[in-house]
C-alpha positions as CSV (number, residue, x, y, z in Angstrom):
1,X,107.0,-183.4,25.1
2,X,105.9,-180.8,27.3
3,X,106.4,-178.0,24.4
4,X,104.3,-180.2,22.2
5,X,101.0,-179.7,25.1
6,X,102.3,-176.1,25.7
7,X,101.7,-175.7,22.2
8,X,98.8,-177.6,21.8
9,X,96.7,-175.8,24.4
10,X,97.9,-172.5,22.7
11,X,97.1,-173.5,19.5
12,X,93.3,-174.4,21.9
13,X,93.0,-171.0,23.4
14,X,93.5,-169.0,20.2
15,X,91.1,-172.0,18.0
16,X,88.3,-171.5,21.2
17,X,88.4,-167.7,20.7
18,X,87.9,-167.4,16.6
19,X,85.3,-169.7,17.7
20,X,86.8,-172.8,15.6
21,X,85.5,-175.1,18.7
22,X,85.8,-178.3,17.2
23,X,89.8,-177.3,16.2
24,X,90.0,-176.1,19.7
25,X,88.6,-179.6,21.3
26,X,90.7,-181.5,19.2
27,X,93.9,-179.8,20.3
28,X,92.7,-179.4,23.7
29,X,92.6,-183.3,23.2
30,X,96.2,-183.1,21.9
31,X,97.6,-181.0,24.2
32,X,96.1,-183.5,27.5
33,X,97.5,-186.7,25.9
34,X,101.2,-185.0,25.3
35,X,101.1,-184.0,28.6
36,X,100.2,-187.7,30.1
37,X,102.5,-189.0,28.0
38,X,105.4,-186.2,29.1
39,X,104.1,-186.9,33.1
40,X,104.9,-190.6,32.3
41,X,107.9,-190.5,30.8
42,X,109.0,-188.3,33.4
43,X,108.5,-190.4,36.1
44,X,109.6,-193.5,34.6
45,X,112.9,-191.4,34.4
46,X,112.6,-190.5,37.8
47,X,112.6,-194.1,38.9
48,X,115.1,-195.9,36.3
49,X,117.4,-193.0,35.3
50,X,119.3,-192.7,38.2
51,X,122.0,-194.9,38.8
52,X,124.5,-195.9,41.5
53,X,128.4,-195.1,40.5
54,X,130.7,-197.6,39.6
55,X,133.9,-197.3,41.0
């Protein structure tokens, strides 16, 4: 999830400098939601993913 916002502000930058700036807005949009979405999932496996050993 975190590659996907990596290379959705890439794919920003390069849009933003051709001067394509509604491109570059909508994967500047892209690239902020994957990276909620990562930061969620991430702590939500934080939380739950660790688990005591059974012996």
């Amino acid at each position: 999830m975190l590659g996907w916002a990596i290379l959705f502000l890439v794919i920003a930058i390069i849009a933003a400098a051709l001067g394509f700036g509604g491109a570059a807005g909508m994967a500047a949009t892209a690239a902020q939601i994957a990276f909620v979405v990562f930061l969620i999932l991430f702590v939500v496996s934080l939380i739950f993913g660790r688990k005591a050993p059974t012996v």
